[in-house]
PDB file as gemmi writes it, atoms N, CA and C in Angstrom:
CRYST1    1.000    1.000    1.000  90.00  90.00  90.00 P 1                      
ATOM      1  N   UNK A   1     -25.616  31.692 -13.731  1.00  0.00           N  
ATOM      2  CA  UNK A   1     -25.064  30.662 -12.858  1.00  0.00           C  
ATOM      3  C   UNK A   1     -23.702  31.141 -12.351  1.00  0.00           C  
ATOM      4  N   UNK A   2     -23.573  31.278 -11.098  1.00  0.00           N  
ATOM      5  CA  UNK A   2     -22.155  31.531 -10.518  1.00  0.00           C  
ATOM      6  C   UNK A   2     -20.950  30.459 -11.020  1.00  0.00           C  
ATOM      7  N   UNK A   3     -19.717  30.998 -11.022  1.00  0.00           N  
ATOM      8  CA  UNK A   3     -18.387  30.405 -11.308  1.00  0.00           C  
ATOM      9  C   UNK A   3     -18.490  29.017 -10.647  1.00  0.00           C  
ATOM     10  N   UNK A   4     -17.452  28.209 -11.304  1.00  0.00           N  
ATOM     11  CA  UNK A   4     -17.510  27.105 -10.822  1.00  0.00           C  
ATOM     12  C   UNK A   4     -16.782  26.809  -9.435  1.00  0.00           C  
ATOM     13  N   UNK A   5     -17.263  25.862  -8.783  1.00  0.00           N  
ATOM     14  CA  UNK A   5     -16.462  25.874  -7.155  1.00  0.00           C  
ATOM     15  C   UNK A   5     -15.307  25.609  -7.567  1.00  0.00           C  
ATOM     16  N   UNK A   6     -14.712  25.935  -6.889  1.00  0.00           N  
ATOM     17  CA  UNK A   6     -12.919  25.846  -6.755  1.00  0.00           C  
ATOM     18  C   UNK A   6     -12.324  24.782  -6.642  1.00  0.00           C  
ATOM     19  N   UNK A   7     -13.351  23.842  -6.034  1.00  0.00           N  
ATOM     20  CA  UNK A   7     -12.554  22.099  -6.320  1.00  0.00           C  
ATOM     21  C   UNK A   7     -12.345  21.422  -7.563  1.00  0.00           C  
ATOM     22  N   UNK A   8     -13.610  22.151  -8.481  1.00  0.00           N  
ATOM     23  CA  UNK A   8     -13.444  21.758 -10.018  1.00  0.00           C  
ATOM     24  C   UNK A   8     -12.160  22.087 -10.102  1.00  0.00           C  
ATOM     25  N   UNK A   9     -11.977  23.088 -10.452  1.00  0.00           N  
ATOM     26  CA  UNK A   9     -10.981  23.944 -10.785  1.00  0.00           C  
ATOM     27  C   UNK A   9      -9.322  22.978 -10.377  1.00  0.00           C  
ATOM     28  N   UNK A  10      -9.348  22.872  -9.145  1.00  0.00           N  
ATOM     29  CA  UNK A  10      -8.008  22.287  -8.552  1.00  0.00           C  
ATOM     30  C   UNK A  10      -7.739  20.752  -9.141  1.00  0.00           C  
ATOM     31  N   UNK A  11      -9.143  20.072  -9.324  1.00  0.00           N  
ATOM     32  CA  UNK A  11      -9.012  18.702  -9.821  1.00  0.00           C  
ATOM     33  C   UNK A  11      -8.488  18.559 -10.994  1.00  0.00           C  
ATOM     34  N   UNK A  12      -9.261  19.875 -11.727  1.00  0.00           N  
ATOM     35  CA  UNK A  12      -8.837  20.317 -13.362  1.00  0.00           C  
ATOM     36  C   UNK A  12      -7.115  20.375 -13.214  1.00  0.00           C  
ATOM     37  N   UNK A  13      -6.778  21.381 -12.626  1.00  0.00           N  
ATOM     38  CA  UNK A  13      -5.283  21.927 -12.748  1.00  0.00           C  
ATOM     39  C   UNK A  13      -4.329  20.398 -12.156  1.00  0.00           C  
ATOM     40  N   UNK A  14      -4.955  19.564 -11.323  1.00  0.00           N  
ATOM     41  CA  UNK A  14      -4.356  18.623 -10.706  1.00  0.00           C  
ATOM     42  C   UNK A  14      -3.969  17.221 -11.932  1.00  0.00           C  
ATOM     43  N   UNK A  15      -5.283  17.152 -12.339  1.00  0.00           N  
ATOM     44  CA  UNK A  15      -4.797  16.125 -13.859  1.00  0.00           C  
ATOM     45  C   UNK A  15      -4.411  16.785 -14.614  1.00  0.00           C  
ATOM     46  N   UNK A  16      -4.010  17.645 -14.994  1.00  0.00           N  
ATOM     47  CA  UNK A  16      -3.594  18.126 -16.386  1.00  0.00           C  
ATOM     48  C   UNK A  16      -2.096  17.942 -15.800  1.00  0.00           C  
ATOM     49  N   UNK A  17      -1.625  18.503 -14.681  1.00  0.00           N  
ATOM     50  CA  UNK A  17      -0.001  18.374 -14.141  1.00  0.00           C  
ATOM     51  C   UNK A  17       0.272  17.001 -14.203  1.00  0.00           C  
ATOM     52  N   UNK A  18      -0.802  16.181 -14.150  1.00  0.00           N  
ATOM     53  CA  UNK A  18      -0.101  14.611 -13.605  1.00  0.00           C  
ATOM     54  C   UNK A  18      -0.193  14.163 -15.274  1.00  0.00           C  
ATOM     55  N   UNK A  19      -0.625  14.598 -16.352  1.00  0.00           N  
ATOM     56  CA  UNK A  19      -0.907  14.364 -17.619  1.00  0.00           C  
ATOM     57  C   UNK A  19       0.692  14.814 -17.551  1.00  0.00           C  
ATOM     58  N   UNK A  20       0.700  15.895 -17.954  1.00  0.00           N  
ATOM     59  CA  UNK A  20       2.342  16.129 -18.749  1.00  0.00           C  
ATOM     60  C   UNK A  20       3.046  16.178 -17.427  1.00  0.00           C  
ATOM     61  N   UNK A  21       3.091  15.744 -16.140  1.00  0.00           N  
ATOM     62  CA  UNK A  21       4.520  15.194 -15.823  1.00  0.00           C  
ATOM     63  C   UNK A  21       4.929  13.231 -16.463  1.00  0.00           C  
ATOM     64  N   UNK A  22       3.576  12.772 -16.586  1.00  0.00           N  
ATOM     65  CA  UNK A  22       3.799  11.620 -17.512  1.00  0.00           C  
ATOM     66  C   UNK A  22       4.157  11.861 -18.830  1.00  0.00           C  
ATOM     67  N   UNK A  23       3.601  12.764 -19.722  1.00  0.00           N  
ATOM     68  CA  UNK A  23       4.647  13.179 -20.951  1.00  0.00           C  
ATOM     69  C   UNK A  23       6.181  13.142 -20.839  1.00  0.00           C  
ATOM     70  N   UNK A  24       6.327  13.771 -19.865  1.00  0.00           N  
ATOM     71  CA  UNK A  24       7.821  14.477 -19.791  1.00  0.00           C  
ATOM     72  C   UNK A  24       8.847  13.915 -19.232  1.00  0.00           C  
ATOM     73  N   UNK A  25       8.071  13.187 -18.351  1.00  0.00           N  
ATOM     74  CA  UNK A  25       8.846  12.574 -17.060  1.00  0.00           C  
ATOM     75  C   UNK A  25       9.727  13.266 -15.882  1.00  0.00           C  
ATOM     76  N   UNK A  26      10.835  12.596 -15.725  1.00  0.00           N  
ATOM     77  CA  UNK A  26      11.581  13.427 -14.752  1.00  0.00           C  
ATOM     78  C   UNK A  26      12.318  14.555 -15.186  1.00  0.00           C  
ATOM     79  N   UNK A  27      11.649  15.315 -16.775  1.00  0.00           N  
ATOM     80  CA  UNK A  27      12.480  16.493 -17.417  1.00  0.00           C  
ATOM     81  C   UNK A  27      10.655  17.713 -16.648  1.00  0.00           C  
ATOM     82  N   UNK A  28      10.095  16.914 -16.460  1.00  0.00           N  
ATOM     83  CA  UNK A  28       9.171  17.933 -15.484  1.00  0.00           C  
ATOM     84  C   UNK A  28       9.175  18.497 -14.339  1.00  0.00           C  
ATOM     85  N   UNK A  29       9.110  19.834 -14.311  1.00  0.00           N  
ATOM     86  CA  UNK A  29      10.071  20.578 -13.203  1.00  0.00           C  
ATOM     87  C   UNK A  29       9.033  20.123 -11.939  1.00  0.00           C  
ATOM     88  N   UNK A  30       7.656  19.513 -11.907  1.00  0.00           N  
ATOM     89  CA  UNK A  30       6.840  18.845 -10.442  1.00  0.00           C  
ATOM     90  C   UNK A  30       7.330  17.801 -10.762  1.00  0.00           C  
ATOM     91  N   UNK A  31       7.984  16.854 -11.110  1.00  0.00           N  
ATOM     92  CA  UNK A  31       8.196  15.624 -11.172  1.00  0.00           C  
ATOM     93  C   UNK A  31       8.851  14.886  -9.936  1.00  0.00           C  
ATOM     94  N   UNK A  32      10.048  15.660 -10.116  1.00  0.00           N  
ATOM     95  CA  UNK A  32      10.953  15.696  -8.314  1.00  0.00           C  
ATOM     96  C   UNK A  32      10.457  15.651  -7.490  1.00  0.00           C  
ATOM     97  N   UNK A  33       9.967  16.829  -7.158  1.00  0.00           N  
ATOM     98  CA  UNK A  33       9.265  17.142  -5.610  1.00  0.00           C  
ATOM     99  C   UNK A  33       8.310  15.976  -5.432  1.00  0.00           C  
ATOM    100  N   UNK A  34       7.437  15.937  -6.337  1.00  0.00           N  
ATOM    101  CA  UNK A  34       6.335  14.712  -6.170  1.00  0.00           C  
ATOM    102  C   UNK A  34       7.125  13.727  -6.001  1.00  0.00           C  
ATOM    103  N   UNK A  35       7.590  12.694  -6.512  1.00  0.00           N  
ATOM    104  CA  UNK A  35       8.543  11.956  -5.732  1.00  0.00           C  
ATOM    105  C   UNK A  35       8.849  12.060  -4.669  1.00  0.00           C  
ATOM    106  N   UNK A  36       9.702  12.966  -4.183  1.00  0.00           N  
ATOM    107  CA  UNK A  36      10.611  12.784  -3.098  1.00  0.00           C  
ATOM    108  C   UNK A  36       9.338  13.094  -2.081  1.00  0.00           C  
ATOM    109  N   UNK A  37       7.981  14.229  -2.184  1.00  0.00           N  
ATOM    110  CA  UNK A  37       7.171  13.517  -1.142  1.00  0.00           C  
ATOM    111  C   UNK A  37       6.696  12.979  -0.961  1.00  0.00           C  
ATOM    112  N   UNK A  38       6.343  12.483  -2.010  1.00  0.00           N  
ATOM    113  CA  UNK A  38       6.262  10.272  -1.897  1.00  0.00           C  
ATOM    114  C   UNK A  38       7.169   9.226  -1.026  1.00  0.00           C  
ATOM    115  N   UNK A  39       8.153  10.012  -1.382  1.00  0.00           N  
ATOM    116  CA  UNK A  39       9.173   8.906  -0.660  1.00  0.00           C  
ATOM    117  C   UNK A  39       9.430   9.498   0.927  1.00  0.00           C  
ATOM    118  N   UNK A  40       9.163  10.698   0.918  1.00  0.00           N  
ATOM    119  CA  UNK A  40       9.240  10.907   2.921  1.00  0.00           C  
ATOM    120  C   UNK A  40       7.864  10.504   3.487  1.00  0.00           C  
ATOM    121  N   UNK A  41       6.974  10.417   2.379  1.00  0.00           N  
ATOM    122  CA  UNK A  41       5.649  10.382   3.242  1.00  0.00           C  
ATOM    123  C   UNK A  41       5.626   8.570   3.148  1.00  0.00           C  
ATOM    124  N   UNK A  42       6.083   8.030   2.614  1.00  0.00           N  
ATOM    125  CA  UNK A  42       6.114   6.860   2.733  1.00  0.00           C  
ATOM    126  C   UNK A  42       6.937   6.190   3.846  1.00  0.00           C  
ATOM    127  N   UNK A  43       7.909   7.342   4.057  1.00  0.00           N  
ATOM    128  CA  UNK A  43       9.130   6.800   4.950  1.00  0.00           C  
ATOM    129  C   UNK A  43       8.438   7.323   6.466  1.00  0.00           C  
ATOM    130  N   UNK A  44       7.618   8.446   6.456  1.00  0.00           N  
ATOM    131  CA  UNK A  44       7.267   8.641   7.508  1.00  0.00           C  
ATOM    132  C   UNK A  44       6.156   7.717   8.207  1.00  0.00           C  
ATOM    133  N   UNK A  45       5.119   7.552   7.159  1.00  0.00           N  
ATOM    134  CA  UNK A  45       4.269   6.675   7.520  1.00  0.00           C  
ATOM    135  C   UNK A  45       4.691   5.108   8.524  1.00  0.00           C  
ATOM    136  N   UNK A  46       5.690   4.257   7.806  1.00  0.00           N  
ATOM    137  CA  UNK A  46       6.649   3.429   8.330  1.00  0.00           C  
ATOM    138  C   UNK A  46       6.993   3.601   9.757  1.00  0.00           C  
ATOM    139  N   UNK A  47       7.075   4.914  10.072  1.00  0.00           N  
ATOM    140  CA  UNK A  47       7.684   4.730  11.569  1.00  0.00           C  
ATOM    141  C   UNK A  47       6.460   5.373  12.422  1.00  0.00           C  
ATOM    142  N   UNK A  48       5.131   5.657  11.671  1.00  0.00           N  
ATOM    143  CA  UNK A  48       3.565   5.551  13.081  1.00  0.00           C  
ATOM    144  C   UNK A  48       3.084   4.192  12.851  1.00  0.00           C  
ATOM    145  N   UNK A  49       2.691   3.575  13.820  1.00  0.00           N  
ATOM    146  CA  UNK A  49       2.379   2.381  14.124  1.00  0.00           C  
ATOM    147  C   UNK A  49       0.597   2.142  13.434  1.00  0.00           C  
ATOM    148  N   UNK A  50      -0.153   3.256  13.433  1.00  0.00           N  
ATOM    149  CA  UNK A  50      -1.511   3.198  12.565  1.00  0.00           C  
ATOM    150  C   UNK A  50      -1.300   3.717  10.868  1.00  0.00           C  
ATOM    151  N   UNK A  51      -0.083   3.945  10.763  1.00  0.00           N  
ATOM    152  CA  UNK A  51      -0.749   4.558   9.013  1.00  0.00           C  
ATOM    153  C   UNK A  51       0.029   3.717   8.264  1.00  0.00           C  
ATOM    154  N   UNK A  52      -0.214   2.834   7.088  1.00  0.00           N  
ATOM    155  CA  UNK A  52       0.814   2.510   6.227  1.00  0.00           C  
ATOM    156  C   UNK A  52       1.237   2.975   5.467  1.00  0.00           C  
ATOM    157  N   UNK A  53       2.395   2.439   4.736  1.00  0.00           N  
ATOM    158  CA  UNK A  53       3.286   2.963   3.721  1.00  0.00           C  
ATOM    159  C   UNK A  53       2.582   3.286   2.759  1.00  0.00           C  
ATOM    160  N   UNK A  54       1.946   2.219   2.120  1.00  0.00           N  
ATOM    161  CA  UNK A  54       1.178   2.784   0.711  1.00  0.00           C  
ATOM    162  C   UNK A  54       0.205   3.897   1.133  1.00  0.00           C  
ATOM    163  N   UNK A  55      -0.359   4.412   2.303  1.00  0.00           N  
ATOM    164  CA  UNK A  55      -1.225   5.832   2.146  1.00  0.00           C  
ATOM    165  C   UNK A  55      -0.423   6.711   2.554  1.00  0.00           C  
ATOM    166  N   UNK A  56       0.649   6.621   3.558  1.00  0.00           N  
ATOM    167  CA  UNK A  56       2.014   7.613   3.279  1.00  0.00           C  
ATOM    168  C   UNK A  56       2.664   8.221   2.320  1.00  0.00           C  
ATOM    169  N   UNK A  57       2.693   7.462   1.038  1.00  0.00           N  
ATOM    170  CA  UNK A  57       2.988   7.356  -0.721  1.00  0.00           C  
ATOM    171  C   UNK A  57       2.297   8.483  -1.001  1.00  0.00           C  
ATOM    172  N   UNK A  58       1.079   7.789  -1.041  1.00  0.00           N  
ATOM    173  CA  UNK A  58      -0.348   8.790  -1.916  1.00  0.00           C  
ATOM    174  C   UNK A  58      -0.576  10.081  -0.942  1.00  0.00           C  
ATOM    175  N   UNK A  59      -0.578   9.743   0.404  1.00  0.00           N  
ATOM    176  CA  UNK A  59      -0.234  11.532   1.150  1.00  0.00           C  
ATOM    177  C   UNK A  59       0.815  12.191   0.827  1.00  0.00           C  
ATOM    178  N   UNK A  60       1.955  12.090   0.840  1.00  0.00           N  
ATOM    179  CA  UNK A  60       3.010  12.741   0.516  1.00  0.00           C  
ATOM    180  C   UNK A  60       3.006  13.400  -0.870  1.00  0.00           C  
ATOM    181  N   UNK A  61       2.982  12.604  -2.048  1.00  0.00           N  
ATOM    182  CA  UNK A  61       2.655  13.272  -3.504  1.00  0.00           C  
ATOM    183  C   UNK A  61       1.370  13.792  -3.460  1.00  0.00           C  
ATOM    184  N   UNK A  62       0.474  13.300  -3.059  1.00  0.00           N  
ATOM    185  CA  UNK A  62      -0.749  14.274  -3.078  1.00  0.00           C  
ATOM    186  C   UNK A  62      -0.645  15.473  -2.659  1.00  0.00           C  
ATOM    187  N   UNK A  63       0.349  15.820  -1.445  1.00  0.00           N  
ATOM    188  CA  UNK A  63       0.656  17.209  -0.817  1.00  0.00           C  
ATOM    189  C   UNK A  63       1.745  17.766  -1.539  1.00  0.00           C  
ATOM    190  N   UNK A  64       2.562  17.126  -1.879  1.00  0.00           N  
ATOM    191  CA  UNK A  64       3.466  17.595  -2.650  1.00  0.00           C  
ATOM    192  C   UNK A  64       2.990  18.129  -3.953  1.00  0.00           C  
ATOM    193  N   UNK A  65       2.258  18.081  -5.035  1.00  0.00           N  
ATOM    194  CA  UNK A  65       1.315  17.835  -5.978  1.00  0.00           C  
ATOM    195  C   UNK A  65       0.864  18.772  -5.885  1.00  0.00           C  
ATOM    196  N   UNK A  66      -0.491  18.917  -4.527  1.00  0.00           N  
ATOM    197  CA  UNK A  66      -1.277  20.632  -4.257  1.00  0.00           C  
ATOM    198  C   UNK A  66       0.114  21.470  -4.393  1.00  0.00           C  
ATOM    199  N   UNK A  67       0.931  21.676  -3.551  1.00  0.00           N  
ATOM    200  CA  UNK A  67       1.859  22.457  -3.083  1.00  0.00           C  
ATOM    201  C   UNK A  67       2.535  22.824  -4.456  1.00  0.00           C  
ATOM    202  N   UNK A  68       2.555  22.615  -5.407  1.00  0.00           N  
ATOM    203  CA  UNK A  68       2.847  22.901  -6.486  1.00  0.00           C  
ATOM    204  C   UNK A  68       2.098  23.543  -7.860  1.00  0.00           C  
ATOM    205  N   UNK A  69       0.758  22.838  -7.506  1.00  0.00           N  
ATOM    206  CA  UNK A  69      -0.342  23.397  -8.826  1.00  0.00           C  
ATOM    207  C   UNK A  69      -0.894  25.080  -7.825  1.00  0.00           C  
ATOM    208  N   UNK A  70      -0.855  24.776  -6.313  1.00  0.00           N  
ATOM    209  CA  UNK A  70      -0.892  25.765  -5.440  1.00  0.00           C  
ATOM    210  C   UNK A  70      -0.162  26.249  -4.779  1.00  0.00           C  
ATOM    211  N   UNK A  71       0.694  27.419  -5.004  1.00  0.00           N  
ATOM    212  CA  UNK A  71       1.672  27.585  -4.112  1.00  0.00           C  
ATOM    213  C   UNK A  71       1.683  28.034  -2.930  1.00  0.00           C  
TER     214      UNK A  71                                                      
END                                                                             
């Protein structure tokens, strides 16, 4: 059987980061960044007239998040 697809893989590496940045909290070196692109993607969302804040939130740390388990 061939390797597993690569989305396993990223989902894998994706909860395990969101596991111990909740251990650790803001002493977790993704902890920041995830935040703060939470908070621009939230802030950006706010000023297009179709997207809201709360999926601005979850876009922003979600990209922020890849951008980190993937550099």
């Amino acid at each position: 059987m061939p390797n597993k697809p690569i989305d396993d893989k990223i989902l894998t590496d994706a909860v395990n980061e969101v596991k111990d940045m909740a251990k650790e909290g803001l002493a977790h070196p993704s902890s920041k960044p995830v935040i703060i692109g939470g908070a621009l993607g939230a802030v950006a969302a706010g000023l297009l007239p179709v997207v809201t804040w709360p999926i601005g939130l979850v876009a922003g740390a979600g990209f922020m998040l890849y951008k980190r388990i993937r550099p």
